[in-house]
Every structure is written in structure tokens, then in C-alpha cells.
C-alpha positions, -999 to +999 in steps of 0.1 A: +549-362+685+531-375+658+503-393+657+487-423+636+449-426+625+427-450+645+420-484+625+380-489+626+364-520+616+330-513+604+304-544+610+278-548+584+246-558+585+225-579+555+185-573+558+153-573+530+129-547+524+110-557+554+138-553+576+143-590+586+181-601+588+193-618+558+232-618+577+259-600+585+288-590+556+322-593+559+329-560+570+356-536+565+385-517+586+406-491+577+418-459+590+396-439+608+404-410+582+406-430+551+378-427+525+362-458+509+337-456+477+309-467+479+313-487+444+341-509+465+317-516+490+290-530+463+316-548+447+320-571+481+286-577+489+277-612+490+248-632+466+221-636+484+196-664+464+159-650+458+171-613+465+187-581+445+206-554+459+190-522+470+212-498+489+232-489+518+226-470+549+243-457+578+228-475+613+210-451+621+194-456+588+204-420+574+214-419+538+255-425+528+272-408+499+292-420+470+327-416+492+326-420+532+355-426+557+358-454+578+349-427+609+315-418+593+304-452+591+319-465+624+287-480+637+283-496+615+265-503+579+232-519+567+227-533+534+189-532+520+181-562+494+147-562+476+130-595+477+126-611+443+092-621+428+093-657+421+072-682+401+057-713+420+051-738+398+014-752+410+006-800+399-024-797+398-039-832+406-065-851+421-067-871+451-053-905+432-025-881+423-032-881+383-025-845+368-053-822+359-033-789+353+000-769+360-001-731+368+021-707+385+017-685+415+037-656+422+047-637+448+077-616+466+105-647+482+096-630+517+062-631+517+045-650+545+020-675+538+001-705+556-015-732+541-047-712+541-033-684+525-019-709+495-054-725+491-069-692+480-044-687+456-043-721+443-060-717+405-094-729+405-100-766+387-133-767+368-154-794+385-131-797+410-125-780+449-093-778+468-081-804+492-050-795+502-020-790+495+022-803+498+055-793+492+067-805+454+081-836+469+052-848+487+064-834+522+042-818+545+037-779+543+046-757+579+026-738+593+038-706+583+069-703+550+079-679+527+075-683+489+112-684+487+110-720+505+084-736+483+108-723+455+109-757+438+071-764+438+041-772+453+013-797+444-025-788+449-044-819+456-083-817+447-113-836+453-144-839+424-173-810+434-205-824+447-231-807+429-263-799+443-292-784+419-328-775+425-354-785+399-385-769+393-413-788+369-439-761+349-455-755+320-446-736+293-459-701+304-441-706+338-465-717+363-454-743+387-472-776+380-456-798+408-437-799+437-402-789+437-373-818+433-335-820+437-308-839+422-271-845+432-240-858+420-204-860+418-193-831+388-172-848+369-201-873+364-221-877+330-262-863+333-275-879+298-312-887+291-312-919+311-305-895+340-334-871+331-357-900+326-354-903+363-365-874+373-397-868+342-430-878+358-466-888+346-480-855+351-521-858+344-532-836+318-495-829+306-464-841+282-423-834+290-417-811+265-378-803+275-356-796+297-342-759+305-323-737+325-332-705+344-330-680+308-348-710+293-327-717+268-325-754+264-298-779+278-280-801+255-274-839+269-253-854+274-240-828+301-217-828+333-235-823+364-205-793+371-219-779+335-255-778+349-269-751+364-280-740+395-314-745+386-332-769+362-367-768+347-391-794+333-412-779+308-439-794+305-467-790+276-507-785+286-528-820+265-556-801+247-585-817+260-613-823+232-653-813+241-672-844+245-681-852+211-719-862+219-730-828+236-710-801+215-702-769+234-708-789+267-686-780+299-649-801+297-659-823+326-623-841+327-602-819+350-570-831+355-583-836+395-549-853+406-526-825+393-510-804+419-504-776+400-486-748+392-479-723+420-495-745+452-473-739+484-460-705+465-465-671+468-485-650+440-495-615+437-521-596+421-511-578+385-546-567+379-579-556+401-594-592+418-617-608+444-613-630+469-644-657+467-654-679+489-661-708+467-647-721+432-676-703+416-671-671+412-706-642+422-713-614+439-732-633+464-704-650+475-675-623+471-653-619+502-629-588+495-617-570+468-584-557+456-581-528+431-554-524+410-517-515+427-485-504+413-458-533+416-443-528+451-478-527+470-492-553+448-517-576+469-499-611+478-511-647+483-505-680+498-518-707+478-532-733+499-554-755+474-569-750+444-603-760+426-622-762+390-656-747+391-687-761+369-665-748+334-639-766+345-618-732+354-584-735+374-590-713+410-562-714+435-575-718+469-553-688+488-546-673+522-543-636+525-507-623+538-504-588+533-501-580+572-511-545+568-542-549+554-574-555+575-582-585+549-549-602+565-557-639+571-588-641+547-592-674+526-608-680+496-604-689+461-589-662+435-584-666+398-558-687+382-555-670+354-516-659+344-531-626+331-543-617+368-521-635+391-482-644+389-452-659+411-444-629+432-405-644+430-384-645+405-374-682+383-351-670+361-315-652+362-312-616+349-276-601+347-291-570+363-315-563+387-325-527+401-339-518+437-376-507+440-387-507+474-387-473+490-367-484+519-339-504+504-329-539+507-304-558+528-275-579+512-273-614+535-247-646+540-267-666+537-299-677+513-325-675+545-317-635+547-297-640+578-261-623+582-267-587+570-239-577+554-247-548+530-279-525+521-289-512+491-313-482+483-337-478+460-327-472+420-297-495+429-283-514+400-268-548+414-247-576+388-267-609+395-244-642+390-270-669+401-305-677+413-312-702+439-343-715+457-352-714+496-382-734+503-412-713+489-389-685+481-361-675+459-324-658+459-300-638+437-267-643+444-246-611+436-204-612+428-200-612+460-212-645+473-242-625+490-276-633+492-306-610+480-344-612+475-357-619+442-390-609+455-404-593+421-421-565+445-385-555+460-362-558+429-370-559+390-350-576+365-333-549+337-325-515+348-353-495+359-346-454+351-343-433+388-352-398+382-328-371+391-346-341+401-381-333+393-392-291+379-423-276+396-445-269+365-476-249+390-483-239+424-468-271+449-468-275+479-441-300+499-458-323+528-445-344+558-464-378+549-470-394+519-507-388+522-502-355+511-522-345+542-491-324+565-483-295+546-449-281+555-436-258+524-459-240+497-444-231+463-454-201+444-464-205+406-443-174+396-412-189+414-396-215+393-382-246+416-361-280+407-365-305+433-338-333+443-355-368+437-339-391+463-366-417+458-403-428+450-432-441+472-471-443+472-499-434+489-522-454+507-498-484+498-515-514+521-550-502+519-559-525+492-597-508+484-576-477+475-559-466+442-518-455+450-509-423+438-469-421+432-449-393+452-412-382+449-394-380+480-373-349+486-355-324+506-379-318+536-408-341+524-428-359+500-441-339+467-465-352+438-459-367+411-482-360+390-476-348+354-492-319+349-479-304+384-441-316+377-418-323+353-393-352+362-358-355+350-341-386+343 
């Protein structure tokens, strides 16, 4: 008896990369013993738009060979096509529909997106924000598509940026000399001199010199308010005031009384040693604490309250004491005004770079109040600074990643500041739990040569403000000294 081969008809199965069904081919038969190439089978597979053939697999996804009969694949067959990256052609326009740009957007034709997903990669408009956004005809978007069906286009409708920007009026070394303004506007809108006029006042005692931005570098009007900065200053220059002509070498007695100035409502710290009077004019009789001399981070800090000219006609700012540590917290008085002793203890102007100091790190926050922590940061950090904004008394740095940081000159200082490595013992040293130096936990011989890992700095007697601070090195089991002569640090 003789027998025939079975005839099989092999379904097939059309699906991307992802594994999503595309369709179903047009199949084959043959008999169940016959061998078909592979080749033939490429040949009949369909055109599929936004998609390039792959390969082909068995059902169960194994791999199939250059020749297979019709028994081997009787499961059937499934055909993988790569998605295609395409090019979506982005109008650009605003909300009365009149073009500002074209761009592109690309991405594979099966990748999902919302509406959400399209705003983020919509190119970004200079003076502009995203609105929203519709298909190339006008048509609503769904809620969720593929690039493959915005193929032909979408338009990206914005609306004109509302600019907000914080102004800040001082002289020319810096200090504030008036209360802090603010200024607004649409950014496509023109700030020229008529604008600035607005904001210049009839400061006592001073003259609008010109108008600057954060690295004081002067701004050219007419401007945009999208081109302005984040920060504005009014620089003002300090009148000379002449003696009175008829008692040469007399005391000025013209002070500029109305004048709130400089750094009143601000913080300042202490560069230099200083006391805390309790009255304008400054003697022993009258002195109410004093403050020696601290390294940066542990420099003495004020509130200024007020301030005051004594009998030579000598600026004092009236201040409150707010370093909570110290038993002189809470004190008032009057301190010297001048910029050699006492400075804003936050930053006013941008740096590209700012570096860590404070011992135990700082946090990285959403938002400019320090709230949200999203990051921390030890000390010797280097952080990329993009802005600089103001909070009330205070100030920001916003880093590239849309976080907020102190500018607090005490925490971080503009530049980079070098972190020492490892520190070598140059003499006998001994290793201590506390910065005091008072807990000894490790003695080192003189003979016995030792490199210590530096994983940070700190000072003694930091908030005890009738004290000098000594620096220490933190490492490995303790605090050490730093002193010269006793250690050699490595940078």
C-alpha cells in the first residue's frame, strides 16, 4: 500500500519587537515532508508601514534554519519586525496660532506616549512655556498613541512666560541700602529705561549709578523681561558729604537719618574680633559681649534690627544675637557697620561653583524654603550652580537639577575650596574621640611613621564665641590635630 505525505498549512503570525500583533500572514501548506527555504518565505511577507523585517521563529519561539519542512514548522510561524524610528515634525506656535519654530522629535513607531509624555519632549521656545498640544490637523490628541499615529505631525501650542525677578537696591561695595522689590511681566515684553525709572528711588544720601545683575556685570536696555535675570541690582553711589565749611574738621552732622540701609532685616556675620555695645557710642563702660575672631563656619551671626550714627556720624547696625549655642544668644545691642568687620552672611551673586564646608554636610531641597529633602552633600563637595534666588531674608542656589541649596556663606563658599586627602604624622600624635582633643583613644609613636585618611575638617570650641578654634582633621577612629608642625597634610 502506499502512502501520500500529509498536506500541513502552517498559520503565521506578524508581531514587532515588543511582541504586539502586527497580523497574521498568508500562510503556507505543503507536504508534511516537503522542504521550503526560508528565502521563499521572506519573499511573501507582507509591507508593513513604519516597520522593517527582522526574522522568523518557530512558535515556540526557538530559532528556524535556512531550509525547514512544512512538519517542522506545523504550529506554526512568527515573523519579528523592528519598529522604525520616525521623525515628528513639531509647529511650533503660540496661542493665536502664528508660528514661532519647527523641530522634530523622534522616536521608535511603537513607542507609547501620552500627552504628558509629548510635552516634555516638545523643544523648549525661548520666552515661551508649553500649553498643549494637537494632532497636525488641529484634532484632539488620545490619551495614550504611538509615534507611528502622529506620523504626519503634531503642533505644540505655547503661551508667553510670566517672569518673575527679585531686585535688590545697594551700594557699590554690596551692602543693602533698602528694602527688597519685585517686578513682573509677560517675557516677550520690552524692560527699557522708562521701565527702570519705575523702579529707581530718592534714596537720601545716594545717586542710581546702574543697573546690574548677580556677577555684576551691567545690563544693557533695552532688554526682554525673559533676557533678565533672576536677580536684579540697583547700584547705587554714596553723595560725599562736605565738612561744614565754618567749623573745619567738625563732626558731619547730616546723617542721612531717613535711609534704611544696607543690610536691615538681614543676617551678617562677624569676619573680624567685635563687641556687642549697648549704645551707638562705642566704650568699655558700655560693652556687652565680645566675639574673638572665628574661622568662617563658626563665625558669630547677627540679626539686624535697627541701626544708629553715633556723635562722628558713624553707621552702627542695631543687632540681635542668634547663634543658639552660645550663652550670648538673644543679646541686643549695636555692632560696627563697617564692611571690613561685618558682611551679609548669604550669598548675592551667582558662582558657577560652589564647594561644601560645614562638617556635617548639607541637604539638597524642592523647594527654595529648604523643605523636600531630596539629596545631601558632604563636606569638600563641589556642586555646578545655575541660579541664585532670594527667600525672604535669605538666599538660594539652584543646582542643574532644579534643587534648592543654602547660599549661607558659612555652609558653602563660592570657587573650589582644596579637601585634603590624607594627612602624615610628622611627631609623636595622639588620635581622640572629641574634637576637644580631651578623649584620648590611640597614641602614635615618633619612630613609627603613620599617613592618616582625611575624611573631613572641624574645630574646636566652635560656638563658644570667647574662645579661639583650633582646626582638627577627622579620621579613622577620631579627631587628630592639625597643626603644622605635628602633621603634614596632603592635598
Amino acid at each position: 500500500m502506499a502512502y501520500a505525505p500529509v498536506t500541513v498549512s502552517v498559520p503565521i503570525t506578524l508581531k514587532d519587537n515588543l511582541g504586539t500583533v502586527l497580523g497574521t500572514g498568508s500562510g503556507l501548506s505543503g507536504a508534511y515532508t516537503a522542504t521550503f527555504p526560508l528565502t521563499d518565505l521572506q519573499a511573501q511577507l507582507p509591507n508593513i508601514p513604519n516597520y522593517t523585517y527582522d526574522h522568523v521563529t518557530k512558535l515556540d519561539g526557538s530559532a528556524l534554519g535556512a531550509n525547514f519542512t512544512f512538519g517542522d514548522v506545523e504550529d506554526g510561524l512568527v515573523v519579528i519586525f523592528n519598529a522604525d524610528t520616525l521623525n515628528i515634525s513639531v509647529q511650533q506656535v503660540d496661542a493665536d496660532s502664528n508660528p514661532l519654530a519647527v523641530s522634530t522629535i523622534s522616536g521608535p513607531a511603537n513607542g507609547a506616549l501620552t500627552p504628558a509624555d509629548l510635552a516634555l519632549l516638545a523643544p523648549a521656545v525661548p520666552h515661551y512655556v508649553i500649553d498643549h498640544l494637537v494632532a497636525a490637523d488641529g484634532s484632539a490628541l488620545p490619551d495614550n498613541f504611538t509615534y507611528a499615529d502622529i506620523a504626519d505631525g503634531i503642533q505644540a501650542v505655547y503661551t508667553v512666560k510670566q517672569v518673575n525677578v527679585a531686585v535688590r537696591v545697594m551700594d557699590e561695595l554690596g551692602n543693602l541700602i533698602s528694602t527688597d522689590l519685585s517686578i513682573s511681566g509677560p517675557a516677550t515684553d520690552e524692560f527699557n529705561a522708562a521701565e527702570l525709572a519705575k523702579l529707581v528711588a530718592n534714596i537720601p544720601g545716594y545717586t542710581f549709578k546702574t543697573l546690574q545683575d548677580a556677577q555684576r556685570d551691567v545690563i544693557q536696555l533695552p532688554t526682554l523681561y525673559g533676557s533678565l535675570p533672576s536677580i536684579l541690582l540697583l547700584v547705587y553711589a554714596k553723595d560725599v558729604l562736605p565738612e561744614n565749611p565754618s567749623m573745619p574738621g567738625s563732626p558731619i552732622t547730616t546723617a542721612p537719618a531717613a535711609i534704611q540701609p544696607w543690610l536691615v532685616g538681614h543676617v551678617i556675620y562677624a569676619l573680624t574680633a567685635l563687641s556687642l555695645y549697648s549704645s551707638p557710642e562705642f566704650a568699655t563702660s558700655n560693652v556687652l559681649a565680645t566675639y574673638v575672631k572665628k574661622p568662617r563656619i563658626y563665625r558669630p551671626r547677627f540679626m539686624v534690627i535697627g541701626w544708629a550714627y553715633d556723635s562722628q556720624n558713624r553707621l552702627r547696625y542695631q543687632v540681635r544675637d542668634i547663634n543658639q549655642k552660645s550663652a550670648t544668644y538673644g543679646l541686643t545691642g549695636y555692632v560696627d557697620a563697617d564692611p571690613a568687620v561685618v558682611r551679609g552672611a548669604y550669598y548675592q551673586t551667582l558662582s558657577s561653583e560652589i564647594t561644601v564646608l560645614n562638617p556635617k554636610g548639607i541637604n539638597g531641597y524642592s523647594t527654595a524654603d529648604l523643605t523636600g529633602k531630596v539629596n545631601h552633600y558632604k563636606q569638600g563637595t563641589v556642586l555646578k550652580v545655575v541660579r541664585l534666588v532670594a527667600d525672604r531674608v535669605a538666599t538660594r542656589f539652584i543646582l542643574a537639577d532644579g534643587s534648592y541649596i543654602t547660599a549661607n556663606k558659612q555652609l558653602v563658599k563660592m570657587g573650589v575650596v582644596p579637601m585634603p586627602s590624607s594627612a602624615d604624622k610628622l611627631a609623636a600624635l595622639n588620635r581622640y574621640d572629641d574634637l576637644q582633643l580631651t578623649q584620648r583613644n590611640q597614641h602614635y609613636q615618633a619612630i613609627t611613621p603613620q599617613t592618616f585618611r582625611i575624611k573631613g575638617w572641624d574645630y574646636s570650641n566652635g560656638y563658644n564665641y570667647q574662645v579661639k578654634s583650633v582646626k582638627r582633621y577627622l579620621v579613622n577612629g577620631g579627631y587628630i590635630t592639625a597643626y603644622s608642625v605635628l602633621v603634614r597634610a596632603q592635598f
